[in-house]
N, C-alpha and C positions, 0 to 999 in steps of 0.2 A: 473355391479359388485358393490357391497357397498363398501363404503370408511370407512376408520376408522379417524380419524379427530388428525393431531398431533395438540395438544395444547399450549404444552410445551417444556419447551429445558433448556440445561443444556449449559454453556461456561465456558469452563476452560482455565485457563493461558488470555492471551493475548483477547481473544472473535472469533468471527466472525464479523470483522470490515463490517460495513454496513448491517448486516443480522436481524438488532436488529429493521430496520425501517420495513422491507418487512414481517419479521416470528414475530414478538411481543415477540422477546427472549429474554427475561432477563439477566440479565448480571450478572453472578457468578464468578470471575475474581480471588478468593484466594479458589478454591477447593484443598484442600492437598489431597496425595496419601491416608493417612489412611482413609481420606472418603472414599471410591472405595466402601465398601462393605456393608455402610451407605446407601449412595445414589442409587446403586443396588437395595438392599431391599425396598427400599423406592419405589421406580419403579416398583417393581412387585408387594408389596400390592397395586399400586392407579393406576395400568393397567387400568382395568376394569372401572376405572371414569375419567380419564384424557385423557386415550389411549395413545398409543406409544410417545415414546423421541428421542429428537434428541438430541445426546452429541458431541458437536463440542470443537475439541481441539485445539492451535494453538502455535505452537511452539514445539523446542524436548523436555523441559522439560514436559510436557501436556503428553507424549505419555504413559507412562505405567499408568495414572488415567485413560484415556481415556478407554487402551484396557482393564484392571480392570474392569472396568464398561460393558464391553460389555459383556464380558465370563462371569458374573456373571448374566446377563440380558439379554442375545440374543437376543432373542424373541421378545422383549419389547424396544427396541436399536436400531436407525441408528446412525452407529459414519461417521463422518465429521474430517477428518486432514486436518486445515491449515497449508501450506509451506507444503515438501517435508519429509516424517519421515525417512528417509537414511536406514531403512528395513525394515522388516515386513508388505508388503502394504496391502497384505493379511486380515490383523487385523480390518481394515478398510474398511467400507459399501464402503466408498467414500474419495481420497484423490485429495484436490486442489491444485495445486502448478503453480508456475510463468515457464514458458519454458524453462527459462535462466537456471533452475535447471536442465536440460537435457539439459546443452550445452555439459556435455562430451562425448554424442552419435552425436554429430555432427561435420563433419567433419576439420571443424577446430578445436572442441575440443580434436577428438581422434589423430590430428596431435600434440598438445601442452603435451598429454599423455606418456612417455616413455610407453614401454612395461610393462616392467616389475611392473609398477605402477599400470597398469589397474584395476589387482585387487582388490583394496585398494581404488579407486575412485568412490562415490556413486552419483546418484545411478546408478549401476552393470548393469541395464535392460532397454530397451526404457518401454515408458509408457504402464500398462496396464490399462485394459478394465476401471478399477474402479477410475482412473486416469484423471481431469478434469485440461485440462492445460489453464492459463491464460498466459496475456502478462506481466502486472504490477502484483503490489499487490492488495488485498482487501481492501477497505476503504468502509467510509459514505459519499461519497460527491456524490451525486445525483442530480434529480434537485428539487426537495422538500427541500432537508438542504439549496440549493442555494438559493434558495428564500425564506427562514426562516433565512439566515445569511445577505440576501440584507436587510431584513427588519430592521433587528437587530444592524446592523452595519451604516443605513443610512445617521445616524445625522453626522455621522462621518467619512464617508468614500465618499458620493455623493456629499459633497462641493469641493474634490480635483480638481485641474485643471487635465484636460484627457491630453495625454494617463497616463491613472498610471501602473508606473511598479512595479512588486512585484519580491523582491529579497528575494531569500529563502536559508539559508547557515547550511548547516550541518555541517560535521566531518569526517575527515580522516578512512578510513577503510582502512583492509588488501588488498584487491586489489583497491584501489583509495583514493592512499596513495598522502596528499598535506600540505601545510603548510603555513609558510607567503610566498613564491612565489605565490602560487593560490590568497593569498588577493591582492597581488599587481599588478597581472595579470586583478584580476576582478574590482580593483578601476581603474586602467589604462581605462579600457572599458567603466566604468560608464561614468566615465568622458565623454568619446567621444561620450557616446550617451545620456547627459542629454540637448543638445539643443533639442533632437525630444522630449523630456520626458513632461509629465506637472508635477509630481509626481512621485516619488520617495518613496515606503517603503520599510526598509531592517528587517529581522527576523534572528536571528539566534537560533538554534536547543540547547542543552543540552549539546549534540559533540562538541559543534565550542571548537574549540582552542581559548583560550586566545590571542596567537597571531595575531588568525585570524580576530576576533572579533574586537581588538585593535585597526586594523590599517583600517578598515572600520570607526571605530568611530571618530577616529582623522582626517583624510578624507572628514566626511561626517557632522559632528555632527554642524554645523553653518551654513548649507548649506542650502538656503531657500525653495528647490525643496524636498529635503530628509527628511524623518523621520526613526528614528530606534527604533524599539521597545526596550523597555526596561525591557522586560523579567515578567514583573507584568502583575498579572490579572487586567482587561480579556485579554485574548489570540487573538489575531484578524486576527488567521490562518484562519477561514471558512470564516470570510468578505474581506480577504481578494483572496482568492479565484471566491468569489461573487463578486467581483468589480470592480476585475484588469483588465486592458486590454490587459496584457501581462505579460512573469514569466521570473525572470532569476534563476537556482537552479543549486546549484552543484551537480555535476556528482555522487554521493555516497549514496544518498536517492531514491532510489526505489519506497518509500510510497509518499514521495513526486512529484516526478515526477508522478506517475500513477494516483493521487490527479487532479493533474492540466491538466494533460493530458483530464481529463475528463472534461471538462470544453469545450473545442474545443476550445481555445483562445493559441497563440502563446508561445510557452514555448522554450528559448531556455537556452539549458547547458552549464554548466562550468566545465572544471578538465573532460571531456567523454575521452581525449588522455590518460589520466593518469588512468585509469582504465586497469583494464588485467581479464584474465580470463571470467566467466558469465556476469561481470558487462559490460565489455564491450560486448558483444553478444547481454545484454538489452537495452544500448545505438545503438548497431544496427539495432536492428528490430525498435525499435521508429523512427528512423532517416529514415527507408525504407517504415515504413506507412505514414509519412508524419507528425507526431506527436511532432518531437525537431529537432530542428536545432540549431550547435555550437553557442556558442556566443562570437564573436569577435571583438565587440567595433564597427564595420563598420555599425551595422543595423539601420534603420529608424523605431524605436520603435511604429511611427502613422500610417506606413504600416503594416494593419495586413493581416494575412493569415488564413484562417483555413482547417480544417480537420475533419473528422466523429471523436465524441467524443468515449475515450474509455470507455468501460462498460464491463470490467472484471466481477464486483460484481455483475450486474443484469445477465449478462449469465449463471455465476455461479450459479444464486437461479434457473434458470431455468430448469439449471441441476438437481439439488437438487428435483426437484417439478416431473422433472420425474422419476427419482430414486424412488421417496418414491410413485409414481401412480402405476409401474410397483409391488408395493408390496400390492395396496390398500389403501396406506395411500394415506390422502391427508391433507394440510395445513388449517388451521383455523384459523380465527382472535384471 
């Protein structure tokens, strides 16, 4: 059967984290809705020379460019929804989504459901056919970025004394909800496991609390094992990824944990009790692949363990590669 060769792709909102190294997607990250019928026509004059697109949307605000672009371009269109679009899956070639989005078709979720609510809880359906379910989220960390971020990161990251732990702190969400209890929970910990440590770096996210933030610093900030980022570029999230030999993250980032998860190096959580709902469902299944385990101050950070790395994003493109075969398409550098 001849192929028709995708060349090009469209990303809207947010991207397709990681798809940009494997498909040579460009990244279009401020398409507004009024493009929709811009970018449509633009797609069916340059059919014929570029051949079929692939428009990946990621997030809810993304969804009506996304389906915009398809009903105006069928033909010429495979869409891609990252995360869950809460309806219409129909609209989309292909929808990726984390599992944890379909905890309330499982049975502890439909036990936490009143009746009467069912209706009103998305999504309404277990997954269909068009429905590619992960465990984490999607990211870039592979092991191509890993060893473009070891190299990058060398001068500065390979003199640490081993084991280095990497402390990754987010921000309170609706269901993994914490505050300065969780900081003094997690300094309390540090503490008892900086004799295994050689190294020590802490990061915090955009979310941290000021609280939370604070009482790390004051803490840690003299301490000759500890470093804290201080929020200036560059960012040393990917070398630090690259070099750690272990994670501690709070329970509330997704991206993060499914980051480091990929790595196959010991990741253990903070704040996972203080989670309800899906978040706790994805602190579960991690904890029963063998991927995160709590962190309670008791570990010996130079004992590591590991586990098969996760690779949500490359199963996903694989998905993706037979999607578009079943149609003729195939991918092209």
């Amino acid at each position: 059967m001849h192929r028709t060769g995708v060349r090009r792709a469209i990303i809207i909102g947010k991207g397709f984290a990681g798809a940009e190294n494997q498909y040579d997607i460009a990244d279009q990250s401020d398409i507004l809705e009024a493009d929709a019928q811009v970018i449509a026509t633009d797609i069916r004059e340059t059919f014929d020379k570029d051949g079929p697109v692939l428009v990946v949307a990621s997030g809810q605000d993304t969804i009506s460019v996304a389906t915009s672009i398809k009903r105006l371009a069928p033909d010429h269109v495979f869409t891609i929804q990252i995360q869950h679009p809460r309806s219409h899956l129909s609209r989309f070639d292909m929808v990726i989504s984390p599992q944890h989005d379909y905890y309330p078709h499982t049975p502890e979720g439909k036990k936490q459901i009143p009746w009467f609510l069912r209706g009103y809880i998305t999504p309404r359906q277990p997954p269909r056919k068009n429905v590619v379910l992960t465990l984490g989220a999607l990211h870039q960390v592979d092991s191509d970025a890993l060893q473009c971020a070891a190299s990058a990161w060398h001068d500065e990251l390979a003199p640490l004394c081993k084991p280095l732990l990497v402390v990754n702190i987010g921000g309170p969400i609706r269901h993994c909800k914490y505050g300065a209890d969780l900081a003094g929970q997690l300094t309390a910990s540090l503490m008892n496991v900086l004799p295994t440590c050689g190294s020590i770096r802490i990061s915090f996210s955009r979310r941290t609390p000021k609280q939370v933030s604070d009482i790390l610093v004051r803490e840690f900030h003299n301490h000759p094992k500890v470093y804290i980022w201080d929020g200036q570029d560059p960012n040393p999230h990917m070398g630090h990824l690259a070099w750690a030999d272990a994670f501690v993250i709070t329970a509330d980032s997704v991206s993060m944990l499914s980051e480091a998860c990929s790595t196959g190096k010991p990741v253990y959580v903070i704040g996972a009790e203080r989670c309800t709902w899906k978040f706790a469902y994805f602190h579960k299944c991690l904890q029963e692949r063998g991927m995160a385990r709590p962190f309670t101050g008791d570990e010996n950070i130079a004992k590591a363990w590991t586990y098969p790395p996760l690779q949500d994003t490359v199963e996903a493109a694989e998905h993706v590669i037979q999607a578009l075969a079943k149609r003729g398409w195939n991918l092209q550098p």
